[in-house]
C-alpha positions as CSV (number, residue, x, y, z in Angstrom):
1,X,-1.7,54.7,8.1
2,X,-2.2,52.3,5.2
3,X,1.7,51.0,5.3
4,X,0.9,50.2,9.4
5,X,-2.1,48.5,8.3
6,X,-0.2,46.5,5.6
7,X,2.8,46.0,8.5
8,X,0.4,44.9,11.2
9,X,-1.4,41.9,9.1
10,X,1.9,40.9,7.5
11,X,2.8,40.3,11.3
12,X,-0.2,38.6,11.9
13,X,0.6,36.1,8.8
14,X,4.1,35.9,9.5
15,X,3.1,34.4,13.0
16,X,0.6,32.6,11.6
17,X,2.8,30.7,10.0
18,X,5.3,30.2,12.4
19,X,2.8,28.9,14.9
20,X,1.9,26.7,12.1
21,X,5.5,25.5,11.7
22,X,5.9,24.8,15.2
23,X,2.8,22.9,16.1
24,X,3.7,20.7,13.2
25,X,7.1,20.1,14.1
26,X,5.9,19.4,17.7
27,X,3.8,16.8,16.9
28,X,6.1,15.1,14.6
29,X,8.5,15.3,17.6
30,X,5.7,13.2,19.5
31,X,5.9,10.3,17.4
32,X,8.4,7.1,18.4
33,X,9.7,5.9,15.7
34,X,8.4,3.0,13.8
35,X,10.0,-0.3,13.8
36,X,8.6,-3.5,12.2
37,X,9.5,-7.1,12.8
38,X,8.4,-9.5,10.4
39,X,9.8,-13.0,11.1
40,X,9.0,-14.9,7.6
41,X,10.6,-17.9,8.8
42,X,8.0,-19.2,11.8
43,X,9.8,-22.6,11.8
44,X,6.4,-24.1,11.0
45,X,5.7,-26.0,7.7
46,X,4.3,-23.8,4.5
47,X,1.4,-23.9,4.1
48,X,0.3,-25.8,1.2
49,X,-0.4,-23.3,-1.2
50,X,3.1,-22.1,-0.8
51,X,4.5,-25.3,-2.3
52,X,5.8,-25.0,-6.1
53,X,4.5,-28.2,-6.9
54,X,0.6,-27.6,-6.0
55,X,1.0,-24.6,-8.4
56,X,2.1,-26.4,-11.5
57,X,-0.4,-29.2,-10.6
58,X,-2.7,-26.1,-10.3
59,X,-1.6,-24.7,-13.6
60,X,-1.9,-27.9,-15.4
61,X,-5.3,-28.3,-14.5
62,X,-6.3,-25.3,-15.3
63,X,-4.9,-25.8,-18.7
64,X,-6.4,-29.4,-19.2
65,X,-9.6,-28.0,-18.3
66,X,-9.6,-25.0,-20.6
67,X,-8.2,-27.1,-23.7
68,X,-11.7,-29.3,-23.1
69,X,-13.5,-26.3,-22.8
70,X,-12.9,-24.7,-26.5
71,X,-12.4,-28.1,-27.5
72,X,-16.3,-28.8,-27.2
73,X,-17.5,-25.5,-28.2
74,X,-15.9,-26.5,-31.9
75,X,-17.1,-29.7,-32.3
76,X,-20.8,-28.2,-31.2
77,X,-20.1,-25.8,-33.4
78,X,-19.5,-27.9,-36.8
């Protein structure tokens, strides 16, 4: 009695698990698969943050600015 007991929810998991299997195998049988299409050349001019030159205009101001910055906080300092 206690082996048919043991036998009849090791069936019950065993299907369990192979309904499990299934379902997810059908749905991943659902999906179309995926295609992306990125076009990085528009034709249209770049944008002007996308031009090397604005960045190391960018850069150097950034640098000019920061140079003033410690700059006056020694000479308030002395």
């Amino acid at each position: 009695m206690k082996n048919n007991n043991l036998l009849i929810k090791l069936n019950k998991h065993l299907l369990m698990l192979t309904l499990a299997l299934f379902s997810t195998l059908y749905t991943f049988a659902q999906d179309a698969p995926k295609t992306v299409d990125v076009n990085i050349n528009a034709g249209g001019a770049a944008e002007w943050y996308g031009q090397p030159w604005v960045w190391a205009i960018g850069v150097a101001i950034f640098i000019l600015v920061l140079v003033i910055v410690t700059r006056s906080n020694k000479s308030s300092e002395a």
